[in-house]
KEKE-3310 file (N, C-alpha, C; in steps of 0.2 Angstrom, whole numbers, plus 5000, padded with zeros to 4 digits):
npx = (5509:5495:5493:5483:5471:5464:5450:5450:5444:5442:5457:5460:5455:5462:5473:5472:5468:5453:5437:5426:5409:5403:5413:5417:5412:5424:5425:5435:5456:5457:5454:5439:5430:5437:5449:5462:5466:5469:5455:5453:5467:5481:5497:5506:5516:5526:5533:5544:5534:5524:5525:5518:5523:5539:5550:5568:5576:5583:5597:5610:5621:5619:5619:5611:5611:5605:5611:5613:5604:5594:5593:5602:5612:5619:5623:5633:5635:5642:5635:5643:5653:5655:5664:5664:5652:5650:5650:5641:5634:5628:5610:5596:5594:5589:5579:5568:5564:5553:5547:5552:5566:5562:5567:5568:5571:5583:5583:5582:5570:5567:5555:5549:5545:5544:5536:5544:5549:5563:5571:5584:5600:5601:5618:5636:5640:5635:5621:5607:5594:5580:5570:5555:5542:5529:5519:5512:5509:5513:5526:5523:5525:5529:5532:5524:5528:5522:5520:5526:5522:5520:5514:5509:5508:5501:5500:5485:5480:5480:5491:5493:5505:5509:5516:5511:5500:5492)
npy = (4414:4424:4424:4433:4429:4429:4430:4421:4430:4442:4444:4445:4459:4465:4466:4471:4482:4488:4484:4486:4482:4475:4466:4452:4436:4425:4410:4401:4400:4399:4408:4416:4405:4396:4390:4396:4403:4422:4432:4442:4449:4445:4456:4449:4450:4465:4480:4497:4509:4503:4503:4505:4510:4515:4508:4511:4498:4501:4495:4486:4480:4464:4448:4434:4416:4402:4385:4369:4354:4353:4367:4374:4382:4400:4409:4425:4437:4448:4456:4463:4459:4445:4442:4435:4439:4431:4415:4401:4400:4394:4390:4390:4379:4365:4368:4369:4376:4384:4396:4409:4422:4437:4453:4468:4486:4483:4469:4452:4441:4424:4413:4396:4379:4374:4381:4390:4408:4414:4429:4436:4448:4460:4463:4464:4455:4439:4439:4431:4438:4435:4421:4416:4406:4398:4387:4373:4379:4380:4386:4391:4400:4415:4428:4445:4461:4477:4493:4492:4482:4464:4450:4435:4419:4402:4386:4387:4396:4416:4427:4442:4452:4465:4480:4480:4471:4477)
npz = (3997:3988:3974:3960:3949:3933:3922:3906:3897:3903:3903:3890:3887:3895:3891:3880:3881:3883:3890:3882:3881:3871:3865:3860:3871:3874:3880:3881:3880:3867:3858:3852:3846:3848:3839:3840:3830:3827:3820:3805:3795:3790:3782:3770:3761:3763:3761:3763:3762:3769:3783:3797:3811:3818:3832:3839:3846:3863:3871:3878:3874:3874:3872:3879:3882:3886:3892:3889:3892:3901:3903:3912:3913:3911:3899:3896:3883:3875:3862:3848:3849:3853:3865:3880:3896:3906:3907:3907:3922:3934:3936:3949:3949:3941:3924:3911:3900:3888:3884:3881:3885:3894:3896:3904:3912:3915:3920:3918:3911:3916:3912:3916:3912:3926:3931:3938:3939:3938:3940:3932:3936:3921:3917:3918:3925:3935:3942:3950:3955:3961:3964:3959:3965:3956:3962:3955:3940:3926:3914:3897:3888:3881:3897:3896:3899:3905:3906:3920:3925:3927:3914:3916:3907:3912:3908:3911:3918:3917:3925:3932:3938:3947:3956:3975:3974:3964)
capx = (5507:5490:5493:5476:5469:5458:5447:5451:5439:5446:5464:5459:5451:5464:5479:5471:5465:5448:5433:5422:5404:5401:5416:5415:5416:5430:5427:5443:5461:5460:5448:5431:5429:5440:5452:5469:5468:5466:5454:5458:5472:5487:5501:5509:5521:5527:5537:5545:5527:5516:5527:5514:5527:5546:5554:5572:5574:5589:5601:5618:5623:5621:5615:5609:5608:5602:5615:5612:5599:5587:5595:5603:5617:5615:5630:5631:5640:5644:5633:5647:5660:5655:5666:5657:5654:5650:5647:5637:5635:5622:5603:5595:5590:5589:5573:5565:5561:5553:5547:5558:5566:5560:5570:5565:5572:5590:5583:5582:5566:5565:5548:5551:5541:5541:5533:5548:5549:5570:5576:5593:5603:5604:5623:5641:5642:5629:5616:5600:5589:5573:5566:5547:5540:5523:5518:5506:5510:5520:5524:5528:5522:5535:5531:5524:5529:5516:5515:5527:5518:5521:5510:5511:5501:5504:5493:5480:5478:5483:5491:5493:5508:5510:5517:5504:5495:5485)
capy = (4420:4423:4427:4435:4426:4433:4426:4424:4436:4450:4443:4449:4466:4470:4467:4477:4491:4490:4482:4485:4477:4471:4460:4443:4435:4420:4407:4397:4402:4399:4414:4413:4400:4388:4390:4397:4411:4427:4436:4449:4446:4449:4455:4443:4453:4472:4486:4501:4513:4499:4501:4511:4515:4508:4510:4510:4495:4502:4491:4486:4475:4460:4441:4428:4410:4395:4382:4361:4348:4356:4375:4375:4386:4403:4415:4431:4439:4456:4458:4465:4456:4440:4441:4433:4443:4427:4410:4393:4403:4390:4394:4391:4373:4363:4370:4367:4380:4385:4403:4414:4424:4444:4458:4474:4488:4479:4462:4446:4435:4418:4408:4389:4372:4369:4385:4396:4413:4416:4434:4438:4455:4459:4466:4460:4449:4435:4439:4429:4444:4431:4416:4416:4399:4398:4380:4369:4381:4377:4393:4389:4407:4420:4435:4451:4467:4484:4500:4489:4475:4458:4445:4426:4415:4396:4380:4385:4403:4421:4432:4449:4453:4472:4483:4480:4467:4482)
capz = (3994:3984:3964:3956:3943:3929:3918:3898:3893:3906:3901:3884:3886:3898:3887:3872:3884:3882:3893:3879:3881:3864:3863:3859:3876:3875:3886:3882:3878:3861:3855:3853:3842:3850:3835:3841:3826:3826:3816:3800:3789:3791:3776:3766:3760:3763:3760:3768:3764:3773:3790:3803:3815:3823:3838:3839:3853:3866:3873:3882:3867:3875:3871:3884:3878:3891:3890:3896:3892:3905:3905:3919:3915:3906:3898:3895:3878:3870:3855:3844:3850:3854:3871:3887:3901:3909:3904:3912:3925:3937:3937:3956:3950:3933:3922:3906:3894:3881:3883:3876:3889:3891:3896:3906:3917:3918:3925:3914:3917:3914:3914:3917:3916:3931:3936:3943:3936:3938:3937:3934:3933:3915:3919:3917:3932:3934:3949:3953:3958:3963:3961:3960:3963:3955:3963:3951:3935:3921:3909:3889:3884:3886:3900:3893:3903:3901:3912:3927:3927:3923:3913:3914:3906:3910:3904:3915:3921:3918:3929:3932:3946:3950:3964:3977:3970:3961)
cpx = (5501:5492:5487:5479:5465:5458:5449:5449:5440:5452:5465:5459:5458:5472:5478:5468:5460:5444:5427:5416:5402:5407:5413:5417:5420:5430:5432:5448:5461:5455:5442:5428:5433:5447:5460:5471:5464:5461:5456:5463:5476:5493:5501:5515:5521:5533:5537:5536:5521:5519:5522:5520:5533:5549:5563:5574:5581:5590:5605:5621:5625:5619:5617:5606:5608:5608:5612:5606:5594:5589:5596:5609:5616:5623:5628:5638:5639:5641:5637:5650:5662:5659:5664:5660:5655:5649:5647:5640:5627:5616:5602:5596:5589:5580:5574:5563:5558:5549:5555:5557:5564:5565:5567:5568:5580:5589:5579:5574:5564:5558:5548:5543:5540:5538:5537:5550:5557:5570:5583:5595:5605:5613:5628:5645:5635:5626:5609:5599:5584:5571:5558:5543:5533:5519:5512:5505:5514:5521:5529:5527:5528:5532:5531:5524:5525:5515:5518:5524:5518:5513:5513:5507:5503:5497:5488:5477:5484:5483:5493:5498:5512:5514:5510:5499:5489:5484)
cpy = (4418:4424:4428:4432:4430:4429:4426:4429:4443:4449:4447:4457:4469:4471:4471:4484:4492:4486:4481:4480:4476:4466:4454:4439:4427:4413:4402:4401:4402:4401:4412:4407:4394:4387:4391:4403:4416:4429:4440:4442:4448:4451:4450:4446:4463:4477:4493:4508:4509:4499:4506:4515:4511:4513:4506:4505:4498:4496:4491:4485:4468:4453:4436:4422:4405:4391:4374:4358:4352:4363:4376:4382:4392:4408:4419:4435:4444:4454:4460:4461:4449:4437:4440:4437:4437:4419:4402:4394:4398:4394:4392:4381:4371:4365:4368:4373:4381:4392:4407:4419:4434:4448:4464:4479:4485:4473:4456:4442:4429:4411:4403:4386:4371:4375:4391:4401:4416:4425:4436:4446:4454:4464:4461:4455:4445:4433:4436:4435:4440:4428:4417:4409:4401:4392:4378:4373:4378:4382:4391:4394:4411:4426:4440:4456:4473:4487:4495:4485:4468:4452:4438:4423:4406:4391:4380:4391:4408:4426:4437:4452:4460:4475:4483:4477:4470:4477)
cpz = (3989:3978:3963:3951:3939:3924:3911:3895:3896:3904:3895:3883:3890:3895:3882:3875:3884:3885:3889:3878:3873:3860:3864:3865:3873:3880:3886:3878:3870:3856:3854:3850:3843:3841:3837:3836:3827:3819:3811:3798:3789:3784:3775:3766:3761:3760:3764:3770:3768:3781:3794:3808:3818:3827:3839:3846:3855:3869:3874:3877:3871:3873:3876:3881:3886:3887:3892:3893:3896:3907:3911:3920:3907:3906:3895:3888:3875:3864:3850:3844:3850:3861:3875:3892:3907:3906:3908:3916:3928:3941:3946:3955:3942:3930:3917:3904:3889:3880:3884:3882:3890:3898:3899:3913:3919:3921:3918:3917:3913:3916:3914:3917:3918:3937:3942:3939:3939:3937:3940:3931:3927:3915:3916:3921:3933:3941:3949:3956:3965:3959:3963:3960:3964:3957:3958:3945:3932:3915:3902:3885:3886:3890:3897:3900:3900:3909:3917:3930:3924:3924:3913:3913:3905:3909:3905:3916:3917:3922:3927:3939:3945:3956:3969:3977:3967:3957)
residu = (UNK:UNK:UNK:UNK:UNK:UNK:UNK:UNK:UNK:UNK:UNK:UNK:UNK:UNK:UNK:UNK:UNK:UNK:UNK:UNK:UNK:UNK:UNK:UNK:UNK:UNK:UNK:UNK:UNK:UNK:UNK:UNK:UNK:UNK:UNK:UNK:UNK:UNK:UNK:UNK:UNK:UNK:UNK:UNK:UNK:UNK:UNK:UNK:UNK:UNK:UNK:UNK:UNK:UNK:UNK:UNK:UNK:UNK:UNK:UNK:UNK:UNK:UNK:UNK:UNK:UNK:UNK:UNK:UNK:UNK:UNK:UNK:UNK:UNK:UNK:UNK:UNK:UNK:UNK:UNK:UNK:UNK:UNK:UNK:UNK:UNK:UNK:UNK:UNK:UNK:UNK:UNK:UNK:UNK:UNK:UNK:UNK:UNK:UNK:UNK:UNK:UNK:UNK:UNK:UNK:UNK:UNK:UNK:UNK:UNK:UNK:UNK:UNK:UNK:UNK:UNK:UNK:UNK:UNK:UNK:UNK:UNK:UNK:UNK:UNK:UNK:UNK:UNK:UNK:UNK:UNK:UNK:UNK:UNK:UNK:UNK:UNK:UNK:UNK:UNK:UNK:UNK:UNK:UNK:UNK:UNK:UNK:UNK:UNK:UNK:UNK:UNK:UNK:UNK:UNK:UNK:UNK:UNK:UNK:UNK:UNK:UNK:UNK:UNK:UNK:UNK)
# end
């Protein structure tokens, strides 16, 4: 299967919404200057009159930890309660982690090392949905979700995978 690629300077404009020609084009991942920081300044310190806007996050009440020297086994636990729904419950295949798992629509997704993008039903029984094998990727960034589309960005490329390959 093919995956679309897009270049960092489209990567850019299409995560912040805007195509805008007087951006600073990017030619490497680590902004325009080769630095890895952003721009601006961010607080220091705040207070409740500096918050712009919160959204109350909904949820089951659950938490999912990765268990094993290479994450191979993941449980599933009641937020309040601490009670497992499931626990080291075996992934497809032993992974490495270090993006931080995201959550979306009832389905867990896990980005690996070695390039396999796991999801599992975020539920109280422990289902493998689909494995996504990204061959010659490696993802250390966690997957962002927007408008039903998922982003992955691994050491090398960003994609952009849709319904349709819109």
């Amino acid at each position: 299967m093919h995956w679309p690629m897009i270049s960092g300077a489209l990567a850019a404009a299409a995560l912040s919404g805007s195509l805008a020609p007087q951006q600073v084009e990017w030619p490497q991942w680590r902004g325009p200057f080769n630095t890895g920081m952003a721009e601006g300044d961010a607080p220091l310190r705040w207070d409740a009159d500096d918050i712009q806007w919160q959204l109350e996050i909904p949820g089951r009440g659950r938490v999912f930890a990765l268990f094993g020297s290479r994450g191979l086994l993941l449980s599933c636990f009641d937020a309040d309660t601490g009670t497992p729904h499931y626990q080291q419950a075996r992934l497809p295949k032993p992974y490495h982690f270090k993006a931080s798992p995201v959550g979306a629509n009832g389905k867990l997704y896990l980005a690996t090392e070695e390039g396999d993008v796991v999801v599992v039903r975020m539920g109280d029984e422990f289902e493998v949905l689909a494995t996504n094998v990204m061959e010659g990727h490696s993802f250390i960034a966690s997957p962002v979700i927007i408008d039903g589309d998922i982003y992955l960005r691994s050491r090398t490329h960003l994609f952009r995978i849709g319904p349709g390959g819109a």
